[in-house]
N, C-alpha and C positions, 0 to 999 in steps of 0.2 A: 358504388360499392368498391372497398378496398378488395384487390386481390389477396394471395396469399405468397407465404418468405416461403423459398427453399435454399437452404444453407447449408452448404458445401465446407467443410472443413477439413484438414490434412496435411500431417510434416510434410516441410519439402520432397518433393520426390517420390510421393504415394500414388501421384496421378490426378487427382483432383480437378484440374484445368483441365484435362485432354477428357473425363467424363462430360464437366460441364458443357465443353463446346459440342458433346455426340450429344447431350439432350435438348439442346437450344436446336440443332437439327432436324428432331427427332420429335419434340414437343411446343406448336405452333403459337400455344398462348404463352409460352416464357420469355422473358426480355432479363439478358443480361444486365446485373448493376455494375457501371464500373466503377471501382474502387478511387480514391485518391491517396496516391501516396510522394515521398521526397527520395525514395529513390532514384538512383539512375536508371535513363532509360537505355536497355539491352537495343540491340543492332535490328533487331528484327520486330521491334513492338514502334506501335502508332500512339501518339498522344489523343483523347479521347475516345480510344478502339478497344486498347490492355490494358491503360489507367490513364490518369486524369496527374498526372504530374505536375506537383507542385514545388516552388522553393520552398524552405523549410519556412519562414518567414508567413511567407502566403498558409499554407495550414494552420501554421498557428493560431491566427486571427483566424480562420473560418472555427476553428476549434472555439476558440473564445468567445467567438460569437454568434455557438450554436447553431451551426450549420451543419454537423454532421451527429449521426446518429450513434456511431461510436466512432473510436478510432484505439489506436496501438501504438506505443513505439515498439516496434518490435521488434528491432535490432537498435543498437546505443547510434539516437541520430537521424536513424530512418523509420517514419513513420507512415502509416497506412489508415487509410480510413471511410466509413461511407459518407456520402452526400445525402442529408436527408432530402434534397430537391431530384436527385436520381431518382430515389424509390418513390418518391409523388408521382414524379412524370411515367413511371412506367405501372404505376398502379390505374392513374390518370386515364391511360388509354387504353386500360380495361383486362392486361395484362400479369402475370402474376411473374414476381422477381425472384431471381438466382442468382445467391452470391458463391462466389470464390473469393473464403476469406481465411486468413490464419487460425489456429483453435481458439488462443484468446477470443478472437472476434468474433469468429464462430458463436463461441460460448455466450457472449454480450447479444451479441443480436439474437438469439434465441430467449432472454432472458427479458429483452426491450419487449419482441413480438407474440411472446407468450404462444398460448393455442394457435394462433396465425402464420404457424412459421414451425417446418419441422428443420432439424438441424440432423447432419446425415456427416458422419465421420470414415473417412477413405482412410485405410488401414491398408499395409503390405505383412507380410510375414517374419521381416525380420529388419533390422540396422544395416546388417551388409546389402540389403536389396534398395534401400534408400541412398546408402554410399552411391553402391553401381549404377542406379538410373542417375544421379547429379553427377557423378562424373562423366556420364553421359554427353549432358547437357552442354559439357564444356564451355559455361558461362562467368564460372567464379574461380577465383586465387583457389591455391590449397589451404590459405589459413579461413576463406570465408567459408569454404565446402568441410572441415573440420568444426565451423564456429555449426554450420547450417545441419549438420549430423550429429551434433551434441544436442542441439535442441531438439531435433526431431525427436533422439530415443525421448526426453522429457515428454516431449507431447504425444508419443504414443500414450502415456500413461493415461491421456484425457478421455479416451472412447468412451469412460462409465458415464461421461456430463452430456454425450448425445442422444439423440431419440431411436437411431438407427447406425448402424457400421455397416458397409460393406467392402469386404476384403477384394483386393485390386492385385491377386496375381493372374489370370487371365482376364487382359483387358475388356475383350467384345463379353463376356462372362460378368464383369464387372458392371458396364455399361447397362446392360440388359435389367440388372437389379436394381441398379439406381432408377430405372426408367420404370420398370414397376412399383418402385415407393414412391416415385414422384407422382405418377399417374393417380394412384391412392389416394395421395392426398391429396390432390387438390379435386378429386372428385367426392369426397366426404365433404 
């Protein structure tokens, strides 16, 4: 029996990751997917832990040759995407998968997995509140943290394409929600 998707979507800097990793804690039958992408890898991430880092080269061909279930460019260059052998294997061992993925891909893989798969959009309250957590993060240039705050306002606009939003200005607040819709669903 295939388990079931829960799809995490969200501008940079809404939180997203730091929810996913409280319900992978928190909820025993979920197995993170990790994503494959050509970005660079950050100082503090592991190759096959954060993602699955490929040359841009190597992607291509797995794209070409039907190896992933979607994927993105979603910055000019850098691209992101699933392994449909991830989501086997963790279906595989009886598990149901959680992704952290961009809203494009969000939106895709909600679309591939139909009723099998609820897609849940992490909202903050405003533009300035996504600046301040990225600049937080103090990982990118000031022209990639402008490129990365211009799209985010864009993709606020997406919440109407998910099945659920919850708002992420109290974190443990946040969490708690997410952890009640997730429960939901995969108990229906």
């Amino acid at each position: 029996m295939e388990g079931k998707a829960i799809i995490f979507s969200a501008p940079s800097g809404a939180g997203k990751t730091t929810i996913v990793h409280s319900l992978l804690d928190r909820i025993p039958s979920l197995r993170f997917s990790i994503s494959a992408t050509t970005r660079a890898k950050r100082p503090t991430e592991i190759d096959g832990r954060d993602y699955y880092f490929l040359p841009v080269e190597d992607f291509v061909f797995k794209k070409e040759s039907g190896d992933l279930l979607e994927w993105e460019e979603v910055y000019e260059g850098t691209f992101y995407g699933t392994l449909k052998s991830e989501v086997a294997r963790i279906w595989s061992e009886g598990n149901h998968v959680i992704f952290d993925v961009d809203v494009k891909g969000g939106k895709r893989l909600k679309k591939i997995l139909g009723d099998q798969a609820i897609s849940i959009f992490v909202k903050v309250s405003g533009e300035d509140v996504l600046r301040e957590r990225l600049e937080m993060r103090n990982t990118e240039s000031d022209e990639v943290l402008n490129m990365r705050v211009n799209k985010a306002a864009e993709e606020m606009k997406e919440e109407i394409y998910f099945d659920r939003a919850v708002l992420n200005e109290n974190l443990d607040d946040a969490i708690n929600e997410a952890e009640h819709i997730v429960k939901s669903f995969i108990a229906n």
